[in-house]
C-alpha positions as CSV (number, residue, x, y, z in Angstrom):
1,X,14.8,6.6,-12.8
2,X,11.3,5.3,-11.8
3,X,10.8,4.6,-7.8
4,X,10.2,1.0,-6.5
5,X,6.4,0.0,-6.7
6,X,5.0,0.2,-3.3
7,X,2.0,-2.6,-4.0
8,X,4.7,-5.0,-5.1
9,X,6.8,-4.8,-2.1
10,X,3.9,-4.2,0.5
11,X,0.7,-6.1,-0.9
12,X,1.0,-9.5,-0.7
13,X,2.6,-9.1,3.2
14,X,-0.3,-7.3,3.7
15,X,-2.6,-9.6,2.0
16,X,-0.9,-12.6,4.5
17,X,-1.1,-10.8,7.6
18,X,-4.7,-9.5,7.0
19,X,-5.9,-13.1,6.0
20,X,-4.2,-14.7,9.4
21,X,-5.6,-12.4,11.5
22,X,-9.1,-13.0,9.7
23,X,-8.5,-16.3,10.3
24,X,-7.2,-16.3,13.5
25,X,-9.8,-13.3,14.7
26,X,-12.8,-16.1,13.2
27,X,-11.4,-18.9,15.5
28,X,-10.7,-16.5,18.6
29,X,-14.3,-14.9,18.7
30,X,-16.0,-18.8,18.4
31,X,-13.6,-19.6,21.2
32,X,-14.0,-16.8,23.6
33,X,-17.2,-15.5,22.4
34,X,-19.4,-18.7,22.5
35,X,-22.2,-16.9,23.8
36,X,-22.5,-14.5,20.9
37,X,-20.8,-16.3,18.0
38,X,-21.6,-20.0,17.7
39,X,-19.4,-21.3,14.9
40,X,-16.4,-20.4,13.1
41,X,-18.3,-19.5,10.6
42,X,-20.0,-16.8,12.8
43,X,-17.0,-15.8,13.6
44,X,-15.2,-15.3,10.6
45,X,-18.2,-12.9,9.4
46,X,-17.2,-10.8,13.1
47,X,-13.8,-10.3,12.1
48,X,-14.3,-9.5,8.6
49,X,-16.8,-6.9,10.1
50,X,-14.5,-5.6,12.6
51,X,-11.6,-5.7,9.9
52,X,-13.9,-4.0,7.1
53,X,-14.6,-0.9,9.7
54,X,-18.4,-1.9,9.6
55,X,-18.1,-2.8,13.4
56,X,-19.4,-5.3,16.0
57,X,-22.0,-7.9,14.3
58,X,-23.1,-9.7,17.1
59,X,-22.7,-6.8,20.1
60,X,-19.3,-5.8,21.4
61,X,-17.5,-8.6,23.3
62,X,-17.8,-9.9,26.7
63,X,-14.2,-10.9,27.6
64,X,-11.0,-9.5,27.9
65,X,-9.5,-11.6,25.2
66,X,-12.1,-11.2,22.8
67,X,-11.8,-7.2,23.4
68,X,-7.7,-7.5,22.9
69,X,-8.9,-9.3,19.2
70,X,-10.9,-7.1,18.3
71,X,-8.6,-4.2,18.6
72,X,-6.2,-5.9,17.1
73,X,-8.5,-6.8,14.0
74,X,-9.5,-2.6,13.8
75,X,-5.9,-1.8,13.3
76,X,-4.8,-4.4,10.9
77,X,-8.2,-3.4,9.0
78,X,-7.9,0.0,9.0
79,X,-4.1,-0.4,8.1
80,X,-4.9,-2.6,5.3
81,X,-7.4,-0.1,3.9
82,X,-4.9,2.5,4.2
83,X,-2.5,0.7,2.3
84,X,-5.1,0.0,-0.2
85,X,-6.1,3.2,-0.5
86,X,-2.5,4.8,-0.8
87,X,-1.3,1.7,-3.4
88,X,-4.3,2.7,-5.7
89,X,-3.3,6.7,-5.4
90,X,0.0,5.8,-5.9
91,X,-1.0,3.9,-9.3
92,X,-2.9,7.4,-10.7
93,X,-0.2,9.7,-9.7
94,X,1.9,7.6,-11.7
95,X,-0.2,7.2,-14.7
96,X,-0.4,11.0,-14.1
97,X,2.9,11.7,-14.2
98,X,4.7,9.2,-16.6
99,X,4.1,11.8,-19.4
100,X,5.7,14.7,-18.0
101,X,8.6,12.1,-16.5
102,X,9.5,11.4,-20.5
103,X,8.8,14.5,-21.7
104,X,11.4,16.1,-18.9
105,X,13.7,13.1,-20.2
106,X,13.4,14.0,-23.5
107,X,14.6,17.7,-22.7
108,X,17.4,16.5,-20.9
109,X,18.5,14.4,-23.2
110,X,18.2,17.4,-26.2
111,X,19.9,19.9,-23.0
112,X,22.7,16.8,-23.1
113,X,23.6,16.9,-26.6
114,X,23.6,20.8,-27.3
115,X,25.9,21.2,-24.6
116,X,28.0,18.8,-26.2
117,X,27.5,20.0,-29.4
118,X,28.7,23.4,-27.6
119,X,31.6,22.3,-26.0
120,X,33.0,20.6,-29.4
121,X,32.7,23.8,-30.9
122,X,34.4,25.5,-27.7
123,X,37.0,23.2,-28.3
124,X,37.5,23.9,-32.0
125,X,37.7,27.7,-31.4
126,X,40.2,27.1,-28.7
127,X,42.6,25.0,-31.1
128,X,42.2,28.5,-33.7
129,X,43.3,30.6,-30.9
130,X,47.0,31.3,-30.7
């Protein structure tokens, strides 16, 4: 029985949530931040900063608002690496262990059959009896 795959199931949320709050993080720091971030543009390079974990681009930000978003773009990044990070080890643990997965379903199947084998015979000796 293999387990659900986690980057199938998680990923592309992610992917979506990450990408609005890029998005939305690129059009909050050229709104509130127009002091330090001039365009859109400028701003989307702050969030992806903030979300990548390389940090504040143009200086941390002035306002309350700006401050709330850039929290909020820290967590989603660092969550998103996280999940990255865990989907990836998740892949080599089970490259890792698909081997010893079929071999121990092999032996259960060879386990299966000599017990039935056994039990057949069981049976037949148990017919002999009086």
């Amino acid at each position: 029985m293999k387990s659900p795959r986690l980057e199938r199931t998680v990923a592309p949320p992610a992917i979506i949530v990450a990408l609005a709050c890029l998005l939305g993080g690129a059009g909050a720091a050229a709104a509130f931040e127009s002091d330090t971030v001039g365009s859109f543009w400028g701003g989307l390079w702050w969030a992806l900063c903030l979300m990548t974990t390389v940090g504040y681009v143009y200086g941390p930000p002035d306002t309350a608002t700006a401050t709330v978003v850039s929290a909020v773009l820290i967590v989603v990044g660092f969550v998103l690496l996280s999940l990255l990070s865990a989907t990836l080890a998740a892949v080599f643990i089970r490259t890792d262990e698909e081997p010893a997965e079929r071999l121990s379903t092999d032996l259960e199947r060879e386990i299966l059959t000599r017990l039935e084998e056994i039990s057949r015979r069981v049976e037949a000796l148990e017919k002999r009896l009086p």
